[in-house]
N, C-alpha and C positions, 0 to 999 in steps of 0.2 A: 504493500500500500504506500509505503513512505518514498520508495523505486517510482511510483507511477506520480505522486504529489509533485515530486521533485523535479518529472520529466516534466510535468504540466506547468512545471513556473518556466522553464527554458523555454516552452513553445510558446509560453505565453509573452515571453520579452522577447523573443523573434517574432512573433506575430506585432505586437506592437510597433515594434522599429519597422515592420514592412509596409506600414498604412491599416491596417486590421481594424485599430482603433479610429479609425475615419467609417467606416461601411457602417450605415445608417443601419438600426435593427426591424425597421418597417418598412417597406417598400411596396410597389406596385410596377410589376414586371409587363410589362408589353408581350402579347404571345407571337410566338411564329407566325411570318406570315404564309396564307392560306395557298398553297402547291399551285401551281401555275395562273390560280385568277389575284392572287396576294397583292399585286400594285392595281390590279382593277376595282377589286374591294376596300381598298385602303380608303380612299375620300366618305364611303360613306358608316366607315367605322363600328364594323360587323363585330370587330375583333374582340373578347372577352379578355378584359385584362385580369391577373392573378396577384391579388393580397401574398404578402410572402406569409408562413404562417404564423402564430402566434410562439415568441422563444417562450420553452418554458425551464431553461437550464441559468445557470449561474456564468458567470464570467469566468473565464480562469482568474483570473486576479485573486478573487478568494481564496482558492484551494496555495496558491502560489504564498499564501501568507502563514500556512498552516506548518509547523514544526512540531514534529515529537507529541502530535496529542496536544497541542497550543494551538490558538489561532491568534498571533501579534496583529494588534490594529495601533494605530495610533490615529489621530482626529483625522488628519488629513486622508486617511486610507478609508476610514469610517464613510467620508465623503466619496469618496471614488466608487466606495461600493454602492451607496445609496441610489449613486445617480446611473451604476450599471443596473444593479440589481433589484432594486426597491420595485415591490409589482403597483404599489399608488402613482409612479412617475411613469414604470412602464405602460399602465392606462390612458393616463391625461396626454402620452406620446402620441396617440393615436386621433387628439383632438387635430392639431391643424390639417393633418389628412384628411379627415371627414371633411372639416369645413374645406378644404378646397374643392374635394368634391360635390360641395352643396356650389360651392362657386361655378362648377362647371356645370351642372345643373340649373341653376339661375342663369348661364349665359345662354343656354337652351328654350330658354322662357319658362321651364319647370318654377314650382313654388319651391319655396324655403322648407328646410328640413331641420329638428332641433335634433342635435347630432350632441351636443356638451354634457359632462356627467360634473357631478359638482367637485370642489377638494374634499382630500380626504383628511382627517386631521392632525393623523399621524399617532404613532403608536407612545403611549403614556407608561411611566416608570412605574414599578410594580408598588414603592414605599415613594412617598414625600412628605416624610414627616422631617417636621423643622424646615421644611423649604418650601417659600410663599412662590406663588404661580400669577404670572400677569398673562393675560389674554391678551394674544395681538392680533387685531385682523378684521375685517369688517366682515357683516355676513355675505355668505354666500346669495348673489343674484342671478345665478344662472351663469352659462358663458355663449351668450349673444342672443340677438334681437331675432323669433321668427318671425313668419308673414301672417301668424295669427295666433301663434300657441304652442301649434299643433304640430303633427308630421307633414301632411299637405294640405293645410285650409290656407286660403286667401282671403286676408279682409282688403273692401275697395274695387279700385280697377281690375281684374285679374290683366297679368303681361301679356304679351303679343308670342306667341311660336316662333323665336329665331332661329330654330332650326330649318335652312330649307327642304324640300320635299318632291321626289320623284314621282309620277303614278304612272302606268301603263294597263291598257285594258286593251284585252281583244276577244273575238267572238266571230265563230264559225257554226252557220248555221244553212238547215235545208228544211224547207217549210213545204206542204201541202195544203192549200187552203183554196174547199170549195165554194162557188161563188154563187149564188142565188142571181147575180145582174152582170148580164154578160157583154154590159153596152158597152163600159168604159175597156175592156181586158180582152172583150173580142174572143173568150174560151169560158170553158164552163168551170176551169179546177184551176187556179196559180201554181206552176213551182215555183222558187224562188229559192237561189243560191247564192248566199250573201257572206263578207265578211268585213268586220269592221274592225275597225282597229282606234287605239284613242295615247295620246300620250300627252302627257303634260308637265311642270316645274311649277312651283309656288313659294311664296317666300313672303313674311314677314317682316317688319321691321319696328325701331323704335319710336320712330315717328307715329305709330299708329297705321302706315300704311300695307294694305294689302296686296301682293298682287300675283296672277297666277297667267302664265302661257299657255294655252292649251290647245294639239293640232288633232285632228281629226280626218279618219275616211273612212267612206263607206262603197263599196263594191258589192254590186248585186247582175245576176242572171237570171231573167226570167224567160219563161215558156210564151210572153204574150207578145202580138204582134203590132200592140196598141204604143210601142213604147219604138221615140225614134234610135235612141242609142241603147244598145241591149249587146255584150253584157256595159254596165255605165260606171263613174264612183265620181262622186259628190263626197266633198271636203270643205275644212275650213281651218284657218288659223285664227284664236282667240285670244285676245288682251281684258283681262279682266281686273279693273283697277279701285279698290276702296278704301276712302280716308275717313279714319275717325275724325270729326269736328269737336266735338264736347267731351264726353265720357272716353277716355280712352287716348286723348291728343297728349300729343309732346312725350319729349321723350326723358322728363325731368319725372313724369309718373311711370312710363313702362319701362326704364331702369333702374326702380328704385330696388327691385330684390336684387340683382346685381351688388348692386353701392352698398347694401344691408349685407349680402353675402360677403363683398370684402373687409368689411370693418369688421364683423362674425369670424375672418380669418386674422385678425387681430386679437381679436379679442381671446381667440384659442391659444394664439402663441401665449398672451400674457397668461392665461389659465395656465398653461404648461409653469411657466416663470413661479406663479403662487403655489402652482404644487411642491415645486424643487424647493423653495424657502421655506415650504412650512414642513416638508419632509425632513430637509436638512435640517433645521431647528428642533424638529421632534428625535431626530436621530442623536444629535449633536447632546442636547440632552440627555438621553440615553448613556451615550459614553461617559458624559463629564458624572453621570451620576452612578455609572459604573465605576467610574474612579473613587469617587466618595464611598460608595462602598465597598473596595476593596480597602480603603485606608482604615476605614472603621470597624471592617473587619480584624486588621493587625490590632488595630486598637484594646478592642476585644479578648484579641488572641494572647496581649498584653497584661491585659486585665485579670486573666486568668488565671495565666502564669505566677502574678503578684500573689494573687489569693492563693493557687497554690504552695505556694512556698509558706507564705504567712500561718498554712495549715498545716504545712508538714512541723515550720517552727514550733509551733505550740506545742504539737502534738509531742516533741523531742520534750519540752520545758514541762509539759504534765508527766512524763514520765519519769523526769529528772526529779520532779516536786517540789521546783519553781514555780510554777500558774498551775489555777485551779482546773477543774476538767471542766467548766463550763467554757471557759476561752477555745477550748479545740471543739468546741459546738457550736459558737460563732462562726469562727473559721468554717469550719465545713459549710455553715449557711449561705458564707459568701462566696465559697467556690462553687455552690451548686447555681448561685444566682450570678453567676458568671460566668457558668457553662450555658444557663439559660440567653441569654443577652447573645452569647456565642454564635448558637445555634440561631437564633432570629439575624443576625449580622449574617450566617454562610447561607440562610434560606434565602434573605435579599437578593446576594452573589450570587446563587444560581439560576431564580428565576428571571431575575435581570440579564442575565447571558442570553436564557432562553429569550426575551423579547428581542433584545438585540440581535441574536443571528435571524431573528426570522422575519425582522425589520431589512436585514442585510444582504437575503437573498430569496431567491422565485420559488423554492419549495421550501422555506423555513427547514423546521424538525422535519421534517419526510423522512430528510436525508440522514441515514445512519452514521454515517463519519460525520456531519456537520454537528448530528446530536451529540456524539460523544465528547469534541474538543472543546477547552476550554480557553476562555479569551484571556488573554494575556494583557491589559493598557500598555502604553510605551511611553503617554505624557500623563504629564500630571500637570495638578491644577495652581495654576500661575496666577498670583493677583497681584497687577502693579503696583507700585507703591501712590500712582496719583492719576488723576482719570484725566484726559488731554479732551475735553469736551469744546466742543464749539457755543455761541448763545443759541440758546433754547431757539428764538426768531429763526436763526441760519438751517436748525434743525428741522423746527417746522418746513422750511422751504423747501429743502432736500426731500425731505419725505412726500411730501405732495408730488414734485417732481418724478420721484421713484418708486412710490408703493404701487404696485399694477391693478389694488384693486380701486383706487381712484382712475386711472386711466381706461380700465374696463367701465367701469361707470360711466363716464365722459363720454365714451364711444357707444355705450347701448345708449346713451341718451340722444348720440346723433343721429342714430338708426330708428330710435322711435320721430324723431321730427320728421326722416325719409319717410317713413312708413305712412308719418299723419298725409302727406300727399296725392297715396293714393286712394283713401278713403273720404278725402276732402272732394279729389277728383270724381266718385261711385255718387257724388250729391247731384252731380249733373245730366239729364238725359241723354238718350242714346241717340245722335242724330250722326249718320252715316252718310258720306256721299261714294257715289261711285261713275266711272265710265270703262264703254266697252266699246274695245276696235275689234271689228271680222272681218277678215277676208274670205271669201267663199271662192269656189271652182266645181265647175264639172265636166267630165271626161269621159270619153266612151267608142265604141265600136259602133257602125251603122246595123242597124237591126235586117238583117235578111230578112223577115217575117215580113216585115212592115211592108205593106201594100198601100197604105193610104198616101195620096200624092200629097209631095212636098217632102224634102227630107232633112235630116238634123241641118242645123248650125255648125257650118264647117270650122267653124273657130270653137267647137265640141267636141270634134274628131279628133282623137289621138291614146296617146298611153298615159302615163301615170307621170311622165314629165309635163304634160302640159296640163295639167291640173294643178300642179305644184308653181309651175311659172306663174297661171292666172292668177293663184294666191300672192305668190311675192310681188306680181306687178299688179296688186291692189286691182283688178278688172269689176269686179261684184263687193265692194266693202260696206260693210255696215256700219251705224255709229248708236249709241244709244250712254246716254249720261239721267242722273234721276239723283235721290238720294230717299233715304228714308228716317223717321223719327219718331222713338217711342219716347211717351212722358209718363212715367210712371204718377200716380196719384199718392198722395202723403209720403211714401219712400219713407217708410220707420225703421229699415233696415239699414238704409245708409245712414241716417240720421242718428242711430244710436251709434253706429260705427263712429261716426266724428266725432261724437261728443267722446264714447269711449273712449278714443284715444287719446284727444287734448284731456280726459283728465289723466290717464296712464302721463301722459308728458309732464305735467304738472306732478303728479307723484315722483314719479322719476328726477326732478330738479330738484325737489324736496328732499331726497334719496341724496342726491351728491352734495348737496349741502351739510347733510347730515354724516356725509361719509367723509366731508373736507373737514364739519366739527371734532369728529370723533376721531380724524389721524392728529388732530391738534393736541387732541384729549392722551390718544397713546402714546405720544413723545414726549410730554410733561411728566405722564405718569413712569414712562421708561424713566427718564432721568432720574427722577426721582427714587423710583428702585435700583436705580445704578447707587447712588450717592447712599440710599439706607444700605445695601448689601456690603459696600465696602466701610460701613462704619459699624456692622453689624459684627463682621468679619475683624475688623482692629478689637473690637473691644472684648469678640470670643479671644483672639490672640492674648490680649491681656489676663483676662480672665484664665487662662487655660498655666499663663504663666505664674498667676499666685497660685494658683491649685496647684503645680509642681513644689512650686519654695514652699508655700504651707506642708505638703505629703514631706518634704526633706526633711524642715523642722519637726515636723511629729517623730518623725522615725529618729533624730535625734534625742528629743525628750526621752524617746522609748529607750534608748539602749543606755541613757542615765536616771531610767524608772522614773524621771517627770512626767511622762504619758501614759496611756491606760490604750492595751487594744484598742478595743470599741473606736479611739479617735485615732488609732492609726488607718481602720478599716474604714472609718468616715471620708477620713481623707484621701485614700485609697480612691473610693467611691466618688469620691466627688472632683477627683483628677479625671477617672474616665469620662466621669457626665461632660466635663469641661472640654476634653478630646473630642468627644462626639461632636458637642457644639460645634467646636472651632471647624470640624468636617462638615457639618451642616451649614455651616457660615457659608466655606465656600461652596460649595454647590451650591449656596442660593445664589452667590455669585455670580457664575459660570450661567445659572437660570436669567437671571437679571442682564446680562451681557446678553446675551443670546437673543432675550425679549428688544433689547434697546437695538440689537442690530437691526433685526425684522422692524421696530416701531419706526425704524429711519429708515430704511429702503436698501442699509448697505450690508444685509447678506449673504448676497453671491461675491461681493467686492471683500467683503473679510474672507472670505473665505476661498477666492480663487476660484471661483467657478464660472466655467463655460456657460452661456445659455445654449451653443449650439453643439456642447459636447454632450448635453441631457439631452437634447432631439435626436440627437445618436445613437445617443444608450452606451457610447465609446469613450472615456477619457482618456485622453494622451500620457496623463504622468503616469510614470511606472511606479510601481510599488515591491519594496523587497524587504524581509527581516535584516533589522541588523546587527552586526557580527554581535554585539554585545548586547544580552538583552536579559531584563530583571528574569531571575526566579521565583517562580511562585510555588512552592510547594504544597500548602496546605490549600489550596485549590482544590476541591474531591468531592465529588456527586453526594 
């Protein structure tokens, strides 16, 4: 097992250095094209493209960290894996794809499709005890604007079909039809041998306009001798042209799903952005709180130790019959309430692992080696000695600037004004103009049958070229122009639609008002938990430091019979409480930083993170154990 680990970190730092770490994890493959028709099918885009499939394996990177039944992380690797492996960013990866594809769909005249799924909030520490939690982040509103709600409803104008459009028809047929009135056909029974054929192109536009080509012929032979060109075909070429005037005009309403679909692809990218920062901050989390409780654990382990020896000692000094036998029953109470304290310190460490690795990759515990090893920290937790803060004012600024879920905000808000447009547009009635050019022809064979004197129109006579000329040289052209105009009565349907949506619009500006108060609200308050946690943190230090020099002095008293057990074991006890502390200080720390980077917008920039290396699912930096690295021994299931 340790043979194959090892080979997978080599191929994993040669895959890296080879571009590896570039190859997008989503894709959308174009298929082969189709055996000899493939460039003739290509324009009208038959082809089924292929979703690559869903990854559901881990990166090497992780395994590549894994030593001896250890898995070393240190923050920065914590990072790396998150944004490989984390299955919350792996999901929201998938948002700009969709909305492109809703884009590509809106450029089709299709409706709007809600394709966004919301954040997720990220996985929470198993103990927070002694560490206060600030909430960062406005609520979720979705990620982007539909055209009604829905998967395919349209409120309004619906858009115009810009896909253009091919039709062909044809029709072969042989008819028998007997006649009761033999004046006109001159026989008693019709055959008739016909075939017709029809082709056309149509096309819409943003403008509102319609228009469609449509060619036409008909060919027929019949048995009757009443007919001067027999067999004959009659055609035409059609211009068939329609403009919306009212309901439907301009092209500021029938590309507003368009304009709403690309701000929607915006507004995914930033979804992606707030998943990554709140993942990372719930992960980051996780480690630094993983570190707290490995320190607390020693702590602990420390604690123990005291008491045990404190109990052996007596227990020598009751035997000697120097102390009474009640002292070695103390003792024992405080090593049993020390193994207790123990045991709640190594159940934190483990089940904290367990969130973390399953935080850190695509099948969590599934995986039998992943469940067995155990995390190793490699940093620990650093509190400068002075916070390099900017004014609060500059802070505010930045975060407005930065946080994505004001600029999601900002952009559904432009998307609901698009959208009031075409609903504003659906108030007005349907009034349609249209005209129509034809050119007609017909062409034919002189009828042998035909007896009645007088024979066809020589400029009649011929083949299927001179049908087609008469058409192009306009000889029989038609014209006919019109329009037409429904007025609907009361229209309560579009009426509530307008009103609907100017008040959604008015809620929606109330919304970002309320989302500009409330980032103002989380950066005062961040600060403010910056400033308590590090004076939280100085003063457990202090504290932590008389409960040393106190437990010294006591234990001095004691070996010149000034002190009594009891206040050595007080003091004892009240050095660990003070350790704990000063480890809960800093992890609220580490919580407090974390919160102030997210309430200002800068952490992807603390933290060195790609946004285009999470659309990936790839990051570039390598990650390796280093030669020297803590032991953890009592680390143990």
């Amino acid at each position: 097992m340790n043979y194959f680990r090892t080979l997978s970190a080599i191929v994993f730092l040669g895959l890296a250095s080879s571009g590896f770490a570039q190859r997008p994890e989503v894709s959308i493959q174009q298929p082969r094209p189709i055996p000899f028709v493939g460039s003739l099918a290509r324009p009208f885009h038959i082809e089924r493209r292929v979703v690559s499939p869903a990854n559901l394996s881990n990166s090497p990177r992780l395994e590549s960290l894994v030593r001896a039944g250890n898995l070393y992380l240190s923050a920065q690797d914590v990072v790396a894996l998150a944004l490989e492996n984390n299955i919350d960013i792996a999901i929201q990866r998938y948002g700009p794809l969709l909305a492109r594809e809703v884009l590509r769909r809106a450029e089709g005249g299709g409706f709007l499709r809600t394709v966004g799924v919301p954040v997720n909030p990220g996985p929470v520490s198993v103990s927070l005890a002694g560490v206060s939690v600030n909430t960062i982040g406005l609520p979720e509103s979705g990620s982007g604007v539909s055209s009604g709600g829905g998967i395919v409803t349209q409120i309004g104008t619906p858009p115009p079909n810009l896909d253009p459009y091919f039709f062909a028809f044809s029709n072969f047929s042989h008819t028998t039809t007997p006649l009761s009135n033999t004046v006109v056909s001159l026989i008693p029974f019709l055959l008739n041998d016909s075939r017709t054929y029809q082709v056309g192109y149509g096309q819409q536009f943003l403008t509102g306009t319609n228009a469609q080509l449509t060619f036409y012929s008909y060919r027929s032979a019949v048995n009757s001798p009443a007919n001067v060109l027999n067999p004959y075909t009659n055609g035409y070429l059609d211009l068939y042209v329609t403009q919306n005037v009212l309901q439907g005009w301009g092209v500021g309403v029938n590309n507003r799903n368009i304009r709403v679909a690309k701000n929607n692809m915006k507004v995914t990218d930033l979804q992606l952005k707030r998943q990554v920062i709140t993942t990372v901050s719930s992960i980051l989390n996780l480690y630094w709180d993983l570190v707290s409780f490995d320190e607390d654990m020693r702590i602990k382990e420390k604690a123990l130790e005291a008491a045990q020896k404190l109990y052996e000692d007596n227990k020598h000094q009751v035997e000697l019959g120097t102390l009474p036998g009640i002292e070695v029953t103390r003792a024992a109470a405080q090593v049993s309430s020390s193994k207790e304290d123990l045991l709640i310190s190594q159940t934190n460490v483990a089940q904290q692992e367990t969130v973390l690795k399953n935080a850190l990759s695509r099948n969590g515990v599934a995986s039998a080696w992943l469940d067995d090893v155990h995390i190793i920290t490699l940093d620990q937790i650093v509190v400068p000695e002075k916070e390099e803060l900017k004014p609060t004012a500059e802070l505010i600024d930045s975060a407005l600037a930065s946080r994505p879920e004001v600029e999601q905000t900002r952009i559904n808000l432009e998307s609901s004004r698009i959208n009031l447009a075409g609903t504003r547009n659906g108030l007005l009635p349907t009034l349609q103009a249209f005209v129509e050019f034809t050119n007609n022809g017909l062409t034919g064979d002189v009828n042998a049958l035909h007896g009645i004197s007088g024979g066809p129109e020589p400029y009649f006579v011929g083949g299927y070229g001179n049908l087609v000329s008469q058409i192009f040289r306009r000889n029989y052209p038609n014209y006919a122009a019109g329009f037409s105009l429904n007025i609907p009565f009361r229209n309560r349907a579009a009426q509530a639609d307008y009103v609907t949506d100017q008040l959604t619009l008015r809620q929606s500006e109330l919304q970002l008002q309320r989302s500009v108060s409330q980032v103002r609200v989380d950066v005062k308050n961040a600060v403010i938990g910056l400033q308590q946690a590090r004076a939280r943190y100085e003063t457990a230090v202090a504290t932590r430091v008389l409960a040393q020099q106190t437990l010294d002095a006591e234990q001095t008293r004691f070996k010149f019979a000034e002190s009594t057990i009891p206040q050595v074991v007080q003091a004892q006890r009240d050095l660990a409480v003070d350790q704990s502390a000063e480890v809960q200080a800093m992890a609220n720390y580490t919580h407090a930083k974390i919160a102030f980077d997210e309430a200002v917008g800068q952490t992807l920039e603390t933290n060195h993170i790609s946004i285009e290396e999470a659309r990936l699912g790839r990051v570039a930096r390598r990650s390796s154990i280093p030669d020297v690295v803590p032991n953890n021994p009592n680390k143990e299931k």
